[in-house]
C-alpha positions in Angstrom: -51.3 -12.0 -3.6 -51.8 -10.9 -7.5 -51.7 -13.7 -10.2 -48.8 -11.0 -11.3 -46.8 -11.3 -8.1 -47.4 -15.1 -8.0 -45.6 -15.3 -11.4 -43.0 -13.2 -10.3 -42.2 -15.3 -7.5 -42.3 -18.5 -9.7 -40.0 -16.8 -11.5 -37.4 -15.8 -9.3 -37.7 -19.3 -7.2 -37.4 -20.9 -10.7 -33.7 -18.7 -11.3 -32.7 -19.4 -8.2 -33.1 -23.2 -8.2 -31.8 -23.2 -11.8 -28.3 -21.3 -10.6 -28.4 -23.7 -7.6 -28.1 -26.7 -10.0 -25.3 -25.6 -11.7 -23.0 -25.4 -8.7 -21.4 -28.6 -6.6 -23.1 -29.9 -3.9 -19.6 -30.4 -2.6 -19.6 -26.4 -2.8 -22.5 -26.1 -0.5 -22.1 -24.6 3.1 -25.3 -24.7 4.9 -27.9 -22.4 5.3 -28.6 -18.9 6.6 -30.4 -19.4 9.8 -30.5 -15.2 11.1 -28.3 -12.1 11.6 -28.5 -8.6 10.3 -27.0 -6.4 8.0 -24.9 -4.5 10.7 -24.3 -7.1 12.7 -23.9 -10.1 9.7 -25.8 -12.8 9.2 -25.5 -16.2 10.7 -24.7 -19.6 9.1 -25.5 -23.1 9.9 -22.9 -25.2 8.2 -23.9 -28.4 6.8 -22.7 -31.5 8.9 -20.7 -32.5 5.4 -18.6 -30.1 5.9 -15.3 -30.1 7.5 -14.8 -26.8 9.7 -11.2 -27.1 9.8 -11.2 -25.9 6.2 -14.0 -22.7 7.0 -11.4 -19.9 7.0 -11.5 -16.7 8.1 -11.2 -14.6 5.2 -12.9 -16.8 2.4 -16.0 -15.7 0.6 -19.4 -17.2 0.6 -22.3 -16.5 -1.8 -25.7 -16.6 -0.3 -28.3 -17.1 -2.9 -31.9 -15.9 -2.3 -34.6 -14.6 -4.3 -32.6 -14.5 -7.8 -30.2 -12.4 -5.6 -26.4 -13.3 -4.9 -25.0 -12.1 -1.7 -21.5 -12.0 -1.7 -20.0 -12.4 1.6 -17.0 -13.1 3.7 -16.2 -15.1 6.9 -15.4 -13.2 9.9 -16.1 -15.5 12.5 -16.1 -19.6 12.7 -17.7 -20.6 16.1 -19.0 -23.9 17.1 -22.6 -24.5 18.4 -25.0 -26.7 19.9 -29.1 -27.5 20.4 -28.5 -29.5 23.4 -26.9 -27.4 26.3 -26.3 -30.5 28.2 -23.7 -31.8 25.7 -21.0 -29.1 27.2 -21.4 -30.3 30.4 -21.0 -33.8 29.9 -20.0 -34.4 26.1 -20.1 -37.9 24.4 -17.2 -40.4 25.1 -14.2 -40.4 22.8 -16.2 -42.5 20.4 -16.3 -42.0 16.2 -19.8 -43.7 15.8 -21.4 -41.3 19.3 -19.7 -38.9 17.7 -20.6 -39.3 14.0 -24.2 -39.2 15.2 -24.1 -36.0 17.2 -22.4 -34.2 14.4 -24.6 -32.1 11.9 -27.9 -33.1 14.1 -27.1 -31.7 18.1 -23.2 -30.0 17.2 -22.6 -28.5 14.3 -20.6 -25.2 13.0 -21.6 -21.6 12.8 -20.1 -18.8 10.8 -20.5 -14.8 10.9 -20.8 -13.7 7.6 -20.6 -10.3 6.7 -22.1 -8.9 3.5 -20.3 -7.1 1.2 -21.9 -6.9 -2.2 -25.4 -8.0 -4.0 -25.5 -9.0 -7.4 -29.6 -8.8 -8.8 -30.9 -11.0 -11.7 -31.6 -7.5 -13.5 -28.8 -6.0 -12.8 -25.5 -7.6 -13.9 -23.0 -5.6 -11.8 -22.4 -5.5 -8.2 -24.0 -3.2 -6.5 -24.1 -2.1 -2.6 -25.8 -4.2 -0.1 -28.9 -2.8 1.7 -30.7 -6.1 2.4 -30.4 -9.5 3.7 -31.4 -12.7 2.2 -34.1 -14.8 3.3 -34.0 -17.5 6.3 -32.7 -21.2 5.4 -31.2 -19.3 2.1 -28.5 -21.6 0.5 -24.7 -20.5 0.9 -21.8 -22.0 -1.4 -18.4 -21.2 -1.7 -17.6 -18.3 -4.2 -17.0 -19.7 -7.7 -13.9 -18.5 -10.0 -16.7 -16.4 -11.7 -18.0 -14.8 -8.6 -14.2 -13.7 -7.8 -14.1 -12.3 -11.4 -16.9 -10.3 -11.4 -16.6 -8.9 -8.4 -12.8 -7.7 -8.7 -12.6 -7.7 -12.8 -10.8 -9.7 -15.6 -7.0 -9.8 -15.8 -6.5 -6.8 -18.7 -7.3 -3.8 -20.2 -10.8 -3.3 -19.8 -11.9 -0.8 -22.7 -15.6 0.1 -20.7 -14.5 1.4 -17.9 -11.1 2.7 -19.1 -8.8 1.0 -16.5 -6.0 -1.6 -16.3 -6.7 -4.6 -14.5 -3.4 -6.3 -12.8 -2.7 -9.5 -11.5 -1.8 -9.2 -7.8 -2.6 -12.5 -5.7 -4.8 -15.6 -5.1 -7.6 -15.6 -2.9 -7.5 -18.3 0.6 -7.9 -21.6 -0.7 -8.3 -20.9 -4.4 -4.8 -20.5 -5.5 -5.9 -21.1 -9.3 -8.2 -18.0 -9.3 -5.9 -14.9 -10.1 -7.6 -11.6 -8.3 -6.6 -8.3 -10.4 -6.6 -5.1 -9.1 -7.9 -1.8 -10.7 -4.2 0.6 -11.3 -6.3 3.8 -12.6 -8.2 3.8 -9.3 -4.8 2.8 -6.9 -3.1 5.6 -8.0 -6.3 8.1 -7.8 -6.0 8.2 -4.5 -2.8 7.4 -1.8 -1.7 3.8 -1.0 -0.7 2.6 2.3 0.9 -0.5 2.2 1.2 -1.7 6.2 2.7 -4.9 8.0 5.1 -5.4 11.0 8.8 -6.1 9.8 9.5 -9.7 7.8 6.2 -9.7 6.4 7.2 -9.1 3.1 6.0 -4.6 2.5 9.1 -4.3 0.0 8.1 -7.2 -2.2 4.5 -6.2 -2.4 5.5 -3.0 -3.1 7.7 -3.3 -6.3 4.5 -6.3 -7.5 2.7 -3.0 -7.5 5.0 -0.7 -9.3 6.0 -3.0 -11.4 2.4 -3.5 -12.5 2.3 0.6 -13.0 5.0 0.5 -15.3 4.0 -2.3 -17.3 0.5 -0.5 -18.0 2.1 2.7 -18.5 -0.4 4.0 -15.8 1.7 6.1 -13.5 5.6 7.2 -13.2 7.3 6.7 -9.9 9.6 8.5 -7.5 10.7 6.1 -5.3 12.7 6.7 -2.0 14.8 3.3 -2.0 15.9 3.3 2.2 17.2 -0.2 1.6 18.4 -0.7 -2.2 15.4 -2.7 -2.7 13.7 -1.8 -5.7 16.7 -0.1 -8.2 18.7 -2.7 -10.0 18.7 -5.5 -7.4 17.8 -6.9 -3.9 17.8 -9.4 -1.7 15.1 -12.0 -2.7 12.7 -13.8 0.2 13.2 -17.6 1.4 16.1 -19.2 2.3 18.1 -18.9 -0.7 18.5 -15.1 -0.3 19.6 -15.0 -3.9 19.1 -11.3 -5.5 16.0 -10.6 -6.7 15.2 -8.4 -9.5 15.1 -4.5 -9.2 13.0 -2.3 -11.5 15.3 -1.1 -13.4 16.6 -5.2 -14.3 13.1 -5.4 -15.4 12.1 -2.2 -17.2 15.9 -0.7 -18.4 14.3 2.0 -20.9 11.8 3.1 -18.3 13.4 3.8 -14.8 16.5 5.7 -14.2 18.1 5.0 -10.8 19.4 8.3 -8.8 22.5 7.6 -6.0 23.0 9.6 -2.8 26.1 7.9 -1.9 28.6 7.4 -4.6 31.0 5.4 -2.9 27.9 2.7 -2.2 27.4 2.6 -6.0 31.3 2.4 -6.8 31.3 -0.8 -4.7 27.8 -2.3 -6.3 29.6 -1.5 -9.7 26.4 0.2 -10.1 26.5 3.4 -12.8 23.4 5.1 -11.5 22.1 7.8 -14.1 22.6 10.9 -11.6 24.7 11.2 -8.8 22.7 13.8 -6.4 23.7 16.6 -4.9 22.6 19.7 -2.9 24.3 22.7 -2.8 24.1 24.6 0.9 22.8 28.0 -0.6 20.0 25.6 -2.2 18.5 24.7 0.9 15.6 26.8 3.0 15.0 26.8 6.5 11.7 24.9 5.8 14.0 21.7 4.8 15.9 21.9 8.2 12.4 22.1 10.1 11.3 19.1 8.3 13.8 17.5 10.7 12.7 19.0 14.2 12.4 15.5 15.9 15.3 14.2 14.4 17.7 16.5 15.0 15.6 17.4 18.6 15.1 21.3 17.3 13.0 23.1 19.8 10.6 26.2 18.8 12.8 28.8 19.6 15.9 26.5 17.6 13.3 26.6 14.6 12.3 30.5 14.8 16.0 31.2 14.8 16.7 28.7 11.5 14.3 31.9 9.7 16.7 34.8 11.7 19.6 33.0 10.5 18.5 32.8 6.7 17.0 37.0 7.4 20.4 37.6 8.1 23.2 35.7 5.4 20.7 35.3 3.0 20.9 31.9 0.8 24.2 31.3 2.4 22.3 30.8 5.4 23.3 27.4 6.0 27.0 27.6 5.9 27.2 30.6 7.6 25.1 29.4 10.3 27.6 26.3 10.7 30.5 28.2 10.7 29.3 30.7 13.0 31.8 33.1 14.7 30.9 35.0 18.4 30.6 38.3 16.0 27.7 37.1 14.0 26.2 35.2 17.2 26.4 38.7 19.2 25.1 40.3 16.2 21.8 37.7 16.0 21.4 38.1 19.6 21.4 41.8 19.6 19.5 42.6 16.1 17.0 39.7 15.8 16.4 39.1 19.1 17.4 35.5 19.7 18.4 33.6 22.7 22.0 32.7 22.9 21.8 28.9 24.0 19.3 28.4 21.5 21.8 29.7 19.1 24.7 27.4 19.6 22.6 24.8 20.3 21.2 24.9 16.6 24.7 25.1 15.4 25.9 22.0 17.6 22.8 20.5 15.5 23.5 21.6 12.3 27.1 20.6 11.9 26.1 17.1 11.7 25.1 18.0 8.6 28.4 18.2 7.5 28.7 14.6 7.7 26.2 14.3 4.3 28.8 14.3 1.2 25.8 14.7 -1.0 25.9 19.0 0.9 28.3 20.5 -1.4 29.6 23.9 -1.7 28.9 24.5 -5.7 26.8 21.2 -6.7 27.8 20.4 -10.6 24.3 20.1 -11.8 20.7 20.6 -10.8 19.3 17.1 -9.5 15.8 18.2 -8.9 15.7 19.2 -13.0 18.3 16.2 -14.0 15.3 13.7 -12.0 12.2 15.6 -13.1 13.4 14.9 -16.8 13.2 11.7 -16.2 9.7 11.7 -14.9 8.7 14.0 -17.9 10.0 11.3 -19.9 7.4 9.2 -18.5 10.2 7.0 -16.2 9.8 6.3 -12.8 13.0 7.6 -10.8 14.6 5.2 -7.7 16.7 7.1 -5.5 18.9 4.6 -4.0 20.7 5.9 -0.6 22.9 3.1 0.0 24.9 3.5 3.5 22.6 6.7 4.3 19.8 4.6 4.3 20.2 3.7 7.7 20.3 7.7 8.4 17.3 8.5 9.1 18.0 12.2 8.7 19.9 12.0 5.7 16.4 10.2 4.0 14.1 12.6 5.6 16.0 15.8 4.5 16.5 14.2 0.9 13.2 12.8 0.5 11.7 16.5 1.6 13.9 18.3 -0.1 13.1 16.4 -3.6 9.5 16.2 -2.9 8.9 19.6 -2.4 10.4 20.8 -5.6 8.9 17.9 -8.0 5.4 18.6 -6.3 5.6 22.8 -6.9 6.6 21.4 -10.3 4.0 19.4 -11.3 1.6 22.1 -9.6 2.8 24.5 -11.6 2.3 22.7 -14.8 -1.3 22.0 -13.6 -2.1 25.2 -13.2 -0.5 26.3 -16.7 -2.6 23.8 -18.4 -5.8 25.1 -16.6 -5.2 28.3 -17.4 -5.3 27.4 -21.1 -8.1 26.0 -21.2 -7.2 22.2 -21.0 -6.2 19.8 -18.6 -3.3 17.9 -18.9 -2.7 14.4 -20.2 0.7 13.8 -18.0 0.8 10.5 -16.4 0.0 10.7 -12.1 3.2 10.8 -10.1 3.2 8.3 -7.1 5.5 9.7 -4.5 6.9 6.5 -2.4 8.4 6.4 1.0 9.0 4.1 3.9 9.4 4.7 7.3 6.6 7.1 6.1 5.5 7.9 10.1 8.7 9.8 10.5 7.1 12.1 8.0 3.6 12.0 8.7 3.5 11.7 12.4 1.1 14.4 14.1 3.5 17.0 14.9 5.2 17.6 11.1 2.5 16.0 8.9 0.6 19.5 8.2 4.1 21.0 7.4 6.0 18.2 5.3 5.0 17.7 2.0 4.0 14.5 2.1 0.8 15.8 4.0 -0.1 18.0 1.0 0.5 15.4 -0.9 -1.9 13.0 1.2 -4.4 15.7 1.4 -4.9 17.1 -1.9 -4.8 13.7 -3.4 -5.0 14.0 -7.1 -5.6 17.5 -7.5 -2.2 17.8 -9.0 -2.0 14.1 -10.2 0.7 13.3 -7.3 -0.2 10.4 -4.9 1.8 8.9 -2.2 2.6 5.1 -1.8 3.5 5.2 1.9 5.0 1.9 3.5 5.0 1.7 6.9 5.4 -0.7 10.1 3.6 1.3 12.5 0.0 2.7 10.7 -0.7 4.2 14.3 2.1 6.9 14.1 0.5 8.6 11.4 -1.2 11.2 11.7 -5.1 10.8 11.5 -5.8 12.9 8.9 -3.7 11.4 6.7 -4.6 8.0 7.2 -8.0 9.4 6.4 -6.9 10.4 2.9 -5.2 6.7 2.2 -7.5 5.5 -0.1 -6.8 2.0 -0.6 -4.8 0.1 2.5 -2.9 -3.4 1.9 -2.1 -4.4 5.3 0.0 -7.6 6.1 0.4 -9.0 9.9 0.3 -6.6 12.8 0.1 -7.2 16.0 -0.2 -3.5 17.8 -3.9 -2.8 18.8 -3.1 0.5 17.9 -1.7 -0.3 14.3 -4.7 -2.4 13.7 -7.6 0.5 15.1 -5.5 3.0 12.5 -5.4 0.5 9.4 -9.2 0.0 10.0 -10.2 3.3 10.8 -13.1 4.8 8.9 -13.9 1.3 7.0 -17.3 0.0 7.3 -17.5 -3.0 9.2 -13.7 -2.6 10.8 -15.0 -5.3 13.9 -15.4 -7.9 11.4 -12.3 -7.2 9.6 -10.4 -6.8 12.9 -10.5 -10.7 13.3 -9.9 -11.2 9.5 -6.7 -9.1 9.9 -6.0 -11.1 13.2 -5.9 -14.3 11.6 -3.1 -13.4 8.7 -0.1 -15.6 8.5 3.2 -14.0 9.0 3.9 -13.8 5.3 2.6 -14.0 1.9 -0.6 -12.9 3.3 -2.5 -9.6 3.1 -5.7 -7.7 3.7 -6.5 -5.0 0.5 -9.6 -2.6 1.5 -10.3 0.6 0.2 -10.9 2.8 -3.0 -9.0 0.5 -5.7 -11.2 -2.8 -4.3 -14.6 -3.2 -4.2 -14.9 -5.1 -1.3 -12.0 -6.3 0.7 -10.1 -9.3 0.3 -7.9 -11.4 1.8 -5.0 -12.5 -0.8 -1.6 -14.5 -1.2 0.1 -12.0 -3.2 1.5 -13.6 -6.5 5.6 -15.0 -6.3 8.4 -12.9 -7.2 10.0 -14.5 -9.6 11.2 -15.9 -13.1 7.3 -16.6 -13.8 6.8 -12.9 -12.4 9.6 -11.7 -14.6 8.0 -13.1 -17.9 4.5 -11.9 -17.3 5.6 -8.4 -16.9 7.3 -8.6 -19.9 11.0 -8.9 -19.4 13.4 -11.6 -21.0 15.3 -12.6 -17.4 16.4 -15.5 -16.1 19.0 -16.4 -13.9 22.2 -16.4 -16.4 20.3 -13.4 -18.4 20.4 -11.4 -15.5 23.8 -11.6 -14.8 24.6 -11.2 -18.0 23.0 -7.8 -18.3 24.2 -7.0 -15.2 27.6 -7.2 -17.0 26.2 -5.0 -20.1 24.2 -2.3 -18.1 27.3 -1.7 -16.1 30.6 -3.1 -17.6 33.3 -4.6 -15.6 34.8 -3.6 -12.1 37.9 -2.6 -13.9 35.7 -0.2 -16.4 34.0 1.5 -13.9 
């Protein structure tokens, strides 16, 4: 060895014990006894420490060499160098037992590494190395957590807003941001089985989008949970605020039923409606599982609109033998498939929101509003339970705001400069019905997923079962926040195509039922496992808006008068 290398190693040994001396012994976990960079590396935990506190889910930080591995638990197990002592362990005894701990028994974890931050190199950077054996390991600090995920703010270097979304496992006063230019780069899946708290999560995160002024919004309320108000979590099931209680000069809300809003004494800022002649066969097909069309039912939607034209739709529900003889004859189509289709398509008649002559244009009156810069919730009230009323409205909308903002893209690149418009995130839940294998290639919403932000529209797809989705499109998803599921299947679909998915398997396993999720993917450098932050007053004030509980009410009463004015 040089008298160069020597110094070198002084050196680094020297950094390393320096950065060791700063930190709590308290803090200390054990040492790093083997493992490998696939397979994670293997912790012995110091007899100090109490395992019922080593969490699946926390992060460690290895230090070795000047290096800092940043880590995460993904496996607690309990070990032993005396085999004999699980075939005949130590009488129920604290002393016996206080001497066996640490020395013959003591805890192991499987960490897995994520990131490797280098004495010369200030940022985080992939890991491609392990540390060295009997390395120290700590729990993260608050400034390891920063570092790694960034500072709450605007960070002017790298051009992005950093939001305040949740608290890591056990350090509830360390607030984890996340990254809103690089969400909406890419489509969000936000995933959970039912009662774990999706909707809530979901308006935290658009909520954050419209305080930064990152993004605009079309959501696809099923459930009247994100316009003006919904129903807040906890026992108290008082209403919790929508986004347009929070942001009034920034989010117009849209109403499929009427009657719903009459009785909210909401005053939505569009009523929408859909004139027959304005629909295309494509719309209807949109709904071949719902409304069980088979492929002949399909090809004859296309003969139907060949023959009356953009009256297609009507004419096809009111069909008469003459017409039906006439399509049998001319186009070729089979009879039973015929009145079968009609059978189907007169319970469209049940949808107030199909008109004869609708009274305005909604797709222009709602892409105003996103022009405008404000996001757009399209509440559904009773229909919400319909499943084919939200898939054919949800399609139908979609379609046309998407050729829109295409069409504005491609105007922009043709002279010469891109444009500055603000990303549209397209949100929907239930978002398997629409992306399930057999329709995802034709909906829009599979476009959408696949061309991700070649037109600056996203999708923010929420969703109880990950694993009916189709698996191309769950390839596109670039950042996943996944609450508790207990499918197989969901979980193989959530983790598929992530590095390390065994490890996170168990880390997704050990969730609690709420207030808990996993966040991997493109907006996150590594993933973590957080307690999003409480939807609230202290929520309310953060994002910027004046609400408490009288103010709310009290600009309820404002925004939309009394009962007797409506």
């Amino acid at each position: 060895m040089t008298e160069k290398t020597k110094q070198i190693d002084a050196n680094d040994e020297f950094a390393q014990l320096t950065a060791q001396a700063q930190l709590p012994e308290k803090d200390r976990l054990g040492v790093i006894t083997g493992g490998s960079l696939s397979a994670g590396l293997d912790l012995r935990v110091d007899g100090a420490q109490p395992l019922e506190t080593l969490a699946v889910g926390r992060y460690v930080v290895v230090h070795s060499g000047g290096h800092r591995f940043f880590t995460m638990i993904k496996d607690v197990a309990l070990d032993n160098n005396n085999p004999e002592l699980t075939k005949l362990p130590p009488p129920d005894d604290d002393f016996l037992q206080d001497i066996y701990r640490g020395v013959t028994t003591f805890g192991k974890l499987s960490l897995m590494p994520l990131l490797v931050i280098r004495p010369d190199q200030p940022e985080p950077a992939p890991v491609k190395t392990v540390p060295r054996h009997f390395a120290p390991a700590y729990w993260a600090t608050n400034e390891d957590i920063e570092q790694i995920f960034g500072r709450e703010g605007y960070d002017a270097v790298n051009k992005t807003h950093h939001f305040f979304l949740g608290t890591p496992l056990e350090m509830d006063e360390q607030r984890v941001t996340i990254g809103l230019e690089r969400l909406v780069e890419r489509s969000v899946g936000i995933f959970g089985k039912t009662g774990t708290g999706k909707s809530f999560l979901t308006r935290i995160l658009l909520a954050g989008l419209i305080q930064e002024d990152v993004a605009v919004s079309l959501i696809f309320d099923m459930h009247g949970e994100y316009g003006w108000k919904g129903l807040n979590e906890g026992t108290d099931r008082q209403d919790a605020k929508g986004l347009k209680a929070l942001f009034p000069g920034r989010v117009g809300i849209f109403s499929v039923d009427e009657r719903s809003s009459r009785q909210r004494q909401a005053r939505p800022d569009g009523i929408v409606r859909i004139a027959y002649a304005q629909v295309k066969p494509r719309d209807i097909e949109m709904l071949r599982s719902t409304l069980e069309l088979s492929e002949p039912m399909v090809n004859a939607l296309y003969a139907l609109h060949d023959r009356f034209g953009d009256n297609w739709l009507e004419s096809a529900i009111n069909l008469d033998k003459d017409d039906l003889d006439e399509l049998v004859e001319e186009h070729g189509q089979h009879a039973g498939s015929l009145r079968a289709l009609q059978r189907r398509l007169e319970k469209l008649k049940r949808f107030p929101f199909l008109v004869h002559d609708a009274p305005e244009n909604s797709v222009d009156k709602i892409f105003e509003f996103l022009q405008a810069d404000k996001s757009v919730v399209l509440e559904f009230g009773r229909y919400g339970s319909n499943l084919a009323a939200y898939i054919f409205v949800a399609n139908y909308l979609s379609r046309r705001i998407h050729d829109r903002y295409m069409e504005l893209a491609e105007q922009s690149e043709a002279a010469g400069s891109r444009g500055k418009k603000k990303p549209l995130v397209v949100v929907i839940e239930e978002a398997h019905k629409f992306l399930d294998p057999a329709v995802a290639a034709q909906t829009i919403f599979g476009v959408i997923a696949r061309e991700m932000r070649k037109y600056a529209v996203t999708l923010m797809v929420v969703d109880q079962r990950p694993s009916g989705i189709d698996e191309e499109v769950m390839s596109q998803i670039g950042t996943r926040i996944t609450a508790l599921l207990d499918d197989d299947a969901d979980i193989r679909a959530v983790l598929s195509g992530t590095s390390g998915a065994a490890g996170l398997r168990q880390v997704l396993a050990s969730l609690e039922t709420k207030q808990q999720v996993l966040i991997l993917g493109h907006a996150m450098r590594v993933p973590i496992v957080l307690r999003p932050r409480d939807y609230g007053l202290e929520f309310y004030k953060e994002v910027g808006a004046a609400v408490t509980s009288e103010s709310f009410q009290q600009a309820t009463d404002d925004l939309y008068g009394d009962e007797e004015d409506f």
